[in-house]
Backbone as CSV, one residue per row, in Angstrom:
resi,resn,N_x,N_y,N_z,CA_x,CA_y,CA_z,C_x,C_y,C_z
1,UNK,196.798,22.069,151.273,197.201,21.017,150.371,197.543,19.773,151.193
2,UNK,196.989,18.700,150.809,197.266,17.442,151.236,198.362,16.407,151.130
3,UNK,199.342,16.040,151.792,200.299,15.286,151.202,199.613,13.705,151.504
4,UNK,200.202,13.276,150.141,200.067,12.330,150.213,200.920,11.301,150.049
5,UNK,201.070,10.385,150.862,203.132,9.512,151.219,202.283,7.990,151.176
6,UNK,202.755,7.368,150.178,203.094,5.656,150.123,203.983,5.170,150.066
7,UNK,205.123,6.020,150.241,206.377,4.995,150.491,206.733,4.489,149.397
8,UNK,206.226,4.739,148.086,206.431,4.098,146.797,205.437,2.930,146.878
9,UNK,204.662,2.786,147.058,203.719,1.695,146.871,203.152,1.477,145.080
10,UNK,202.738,2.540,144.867,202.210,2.555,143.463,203.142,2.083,142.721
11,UNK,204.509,2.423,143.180,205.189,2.586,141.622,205.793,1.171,141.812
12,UNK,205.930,0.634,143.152,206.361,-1.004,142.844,205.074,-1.878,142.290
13,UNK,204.015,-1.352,142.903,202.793,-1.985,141.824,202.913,-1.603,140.243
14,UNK,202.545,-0.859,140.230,202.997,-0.488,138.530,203.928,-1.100,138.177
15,UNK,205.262,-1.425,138.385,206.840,-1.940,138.011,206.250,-3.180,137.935
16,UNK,205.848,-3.887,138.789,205.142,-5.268,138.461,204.282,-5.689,138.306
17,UNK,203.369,-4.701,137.945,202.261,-4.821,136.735,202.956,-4.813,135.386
18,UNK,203.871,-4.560,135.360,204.360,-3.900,133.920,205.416,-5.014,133.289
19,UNK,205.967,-5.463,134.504,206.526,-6.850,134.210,206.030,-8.173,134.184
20,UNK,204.871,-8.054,134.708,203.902,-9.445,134.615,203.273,-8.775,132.780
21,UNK,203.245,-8.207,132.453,202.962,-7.663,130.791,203.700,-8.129,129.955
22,UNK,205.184,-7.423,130.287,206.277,-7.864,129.752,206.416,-9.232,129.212
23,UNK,206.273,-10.095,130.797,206.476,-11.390,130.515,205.525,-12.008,129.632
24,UNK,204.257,-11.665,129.462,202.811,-11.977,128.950,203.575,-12.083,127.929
25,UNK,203.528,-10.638,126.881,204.039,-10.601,125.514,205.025,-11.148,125.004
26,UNK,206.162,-11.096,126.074,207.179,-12.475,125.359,206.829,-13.761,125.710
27,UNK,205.877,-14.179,126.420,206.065,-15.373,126.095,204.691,-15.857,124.733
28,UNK,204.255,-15.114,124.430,203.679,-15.525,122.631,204.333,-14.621,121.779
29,UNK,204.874,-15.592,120.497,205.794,-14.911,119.885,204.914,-14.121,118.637
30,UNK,204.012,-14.283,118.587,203.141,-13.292,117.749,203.062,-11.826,118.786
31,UNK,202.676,-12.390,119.335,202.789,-10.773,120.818,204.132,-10.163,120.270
32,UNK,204.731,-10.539,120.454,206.461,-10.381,120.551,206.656,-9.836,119.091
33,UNK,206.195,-10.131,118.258,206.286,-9.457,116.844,205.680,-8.482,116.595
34,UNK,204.748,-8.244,117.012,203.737,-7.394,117.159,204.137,-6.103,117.700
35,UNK,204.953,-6.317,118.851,205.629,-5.200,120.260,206.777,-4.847,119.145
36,UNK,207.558,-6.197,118.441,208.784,-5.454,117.633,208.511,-4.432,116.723
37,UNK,207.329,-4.651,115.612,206.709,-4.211,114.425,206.530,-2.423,114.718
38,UNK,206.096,-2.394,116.395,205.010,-1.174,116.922,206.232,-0.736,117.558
39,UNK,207.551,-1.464,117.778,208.543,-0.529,118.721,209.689,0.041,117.375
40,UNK,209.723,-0.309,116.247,210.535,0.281,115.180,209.904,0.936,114.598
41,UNK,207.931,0.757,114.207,207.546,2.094,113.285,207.429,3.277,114.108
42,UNK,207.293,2.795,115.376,206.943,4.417,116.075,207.879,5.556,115.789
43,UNK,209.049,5.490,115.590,209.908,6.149,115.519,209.936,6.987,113.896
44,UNK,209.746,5.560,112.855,209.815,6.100,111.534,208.870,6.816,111.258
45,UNK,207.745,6.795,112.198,206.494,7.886,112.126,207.060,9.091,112.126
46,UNK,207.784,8.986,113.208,207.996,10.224,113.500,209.187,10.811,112.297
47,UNK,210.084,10.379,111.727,210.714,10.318,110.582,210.123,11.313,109.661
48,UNK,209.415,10.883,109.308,208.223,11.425,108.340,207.618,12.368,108.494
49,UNK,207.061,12.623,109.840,205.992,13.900,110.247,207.168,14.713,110.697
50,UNK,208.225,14.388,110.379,208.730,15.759,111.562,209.697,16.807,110.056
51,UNK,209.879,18.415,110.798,210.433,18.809,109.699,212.049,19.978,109.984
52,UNK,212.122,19.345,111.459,213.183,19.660,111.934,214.646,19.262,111.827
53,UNK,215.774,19.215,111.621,216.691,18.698,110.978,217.187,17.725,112.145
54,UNK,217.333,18.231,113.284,217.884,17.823,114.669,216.827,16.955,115.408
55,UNK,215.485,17.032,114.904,214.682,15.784,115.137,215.126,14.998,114.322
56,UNK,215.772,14.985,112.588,215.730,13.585,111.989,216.959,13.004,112.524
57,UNK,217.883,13.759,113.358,219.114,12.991,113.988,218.468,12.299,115.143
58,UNK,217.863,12.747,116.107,217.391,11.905,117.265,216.357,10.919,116.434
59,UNK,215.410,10.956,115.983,214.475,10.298,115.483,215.432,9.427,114.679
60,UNK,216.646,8.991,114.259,217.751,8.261,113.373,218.398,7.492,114.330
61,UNK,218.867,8.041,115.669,219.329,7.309,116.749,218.476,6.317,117.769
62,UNK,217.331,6.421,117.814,215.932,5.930,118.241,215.378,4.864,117.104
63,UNK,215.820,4.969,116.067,215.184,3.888,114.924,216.127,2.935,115.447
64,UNK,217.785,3.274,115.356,218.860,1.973,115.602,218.704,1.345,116.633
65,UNK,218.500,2.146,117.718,218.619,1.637,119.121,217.092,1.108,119.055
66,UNK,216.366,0.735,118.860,214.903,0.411,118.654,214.527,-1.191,117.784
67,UNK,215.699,-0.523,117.021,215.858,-2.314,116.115,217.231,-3.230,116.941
68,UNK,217.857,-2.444,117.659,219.054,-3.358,118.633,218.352,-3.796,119.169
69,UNK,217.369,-3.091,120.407,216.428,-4.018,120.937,215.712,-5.021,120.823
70,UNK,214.849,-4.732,119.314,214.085,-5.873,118.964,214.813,-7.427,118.426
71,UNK,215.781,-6.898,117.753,216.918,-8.011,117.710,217.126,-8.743,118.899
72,UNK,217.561,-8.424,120.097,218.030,-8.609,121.144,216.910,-9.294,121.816
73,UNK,215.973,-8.871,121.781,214.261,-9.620,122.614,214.180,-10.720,121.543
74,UNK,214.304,-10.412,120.063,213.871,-11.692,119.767,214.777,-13.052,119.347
75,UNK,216.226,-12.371,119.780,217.149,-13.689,119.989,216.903,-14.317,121.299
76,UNK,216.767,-13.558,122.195,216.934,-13.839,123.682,215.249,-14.915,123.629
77,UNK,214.659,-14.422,123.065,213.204,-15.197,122.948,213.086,-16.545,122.063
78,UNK,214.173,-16.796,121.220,214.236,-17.612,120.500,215.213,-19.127,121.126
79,UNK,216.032,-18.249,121.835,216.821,-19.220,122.791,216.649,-20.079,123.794
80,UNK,215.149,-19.470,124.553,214.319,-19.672,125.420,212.789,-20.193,125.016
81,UNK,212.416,-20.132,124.012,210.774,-20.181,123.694,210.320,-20.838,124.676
82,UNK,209.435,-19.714,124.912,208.502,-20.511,126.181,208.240,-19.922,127.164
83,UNK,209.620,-19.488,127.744,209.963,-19.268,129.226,210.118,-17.498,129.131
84,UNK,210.069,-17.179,130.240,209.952,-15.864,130.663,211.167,-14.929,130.407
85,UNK,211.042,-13.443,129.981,212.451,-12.884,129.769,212.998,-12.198,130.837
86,UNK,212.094,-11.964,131.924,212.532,-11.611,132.822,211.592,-12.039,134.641
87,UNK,212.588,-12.800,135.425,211.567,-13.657,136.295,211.776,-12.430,137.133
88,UNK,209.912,-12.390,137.704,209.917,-11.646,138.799,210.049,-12.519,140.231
89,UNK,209.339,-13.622,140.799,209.636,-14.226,141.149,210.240,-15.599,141.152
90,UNK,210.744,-16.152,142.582,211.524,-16.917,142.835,210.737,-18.145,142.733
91,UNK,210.763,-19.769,142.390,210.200,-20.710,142.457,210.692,-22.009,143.383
């Protein structure tokens, strides 16, 4: 078996691949509605399909905390329009 060692290379690429995304989608606020719309139904999907009692409690705690967020991105986005929600680099 082969090891294979980067020192974390991938995953700081990925982390800022993922934040150059980030920033993409907030800065168009249709993006940004779009990410809110797809980050609160995912959950109520699951609402629905599921028939476990102790899934509709987690799947209930994941809806709130899901709409805190989107609240929170789209005040923080409204305060700022324009500009980035989170700078990766320095200028």
């Amino acid at each position: 078996m082969e090891i294979f060692v980067d020192g974390g290379l991938f995953e700081i690429i990925l982390a800022s691949v993922f934040a150059a995304a980030i920033n993409f989608v907030f800065r168009r606020k249709m993006l940004l509605i779009a990410y809110a719309v797809v980050l609160v139904t995912a959950p109520l999907v699951l609402l629905f399909t599921a028939n476990k009692e102790v899934l509709y409690t987690v799947v209930a705690f994941a809806v709130i905390n899901h709409l805190l967020l989107a609240i929170v991105l789209l005040r923080e986005h409204n305060r700022n329009p324009g500009a980035p929600l989170f700078k990766m680099w320095k200028k």
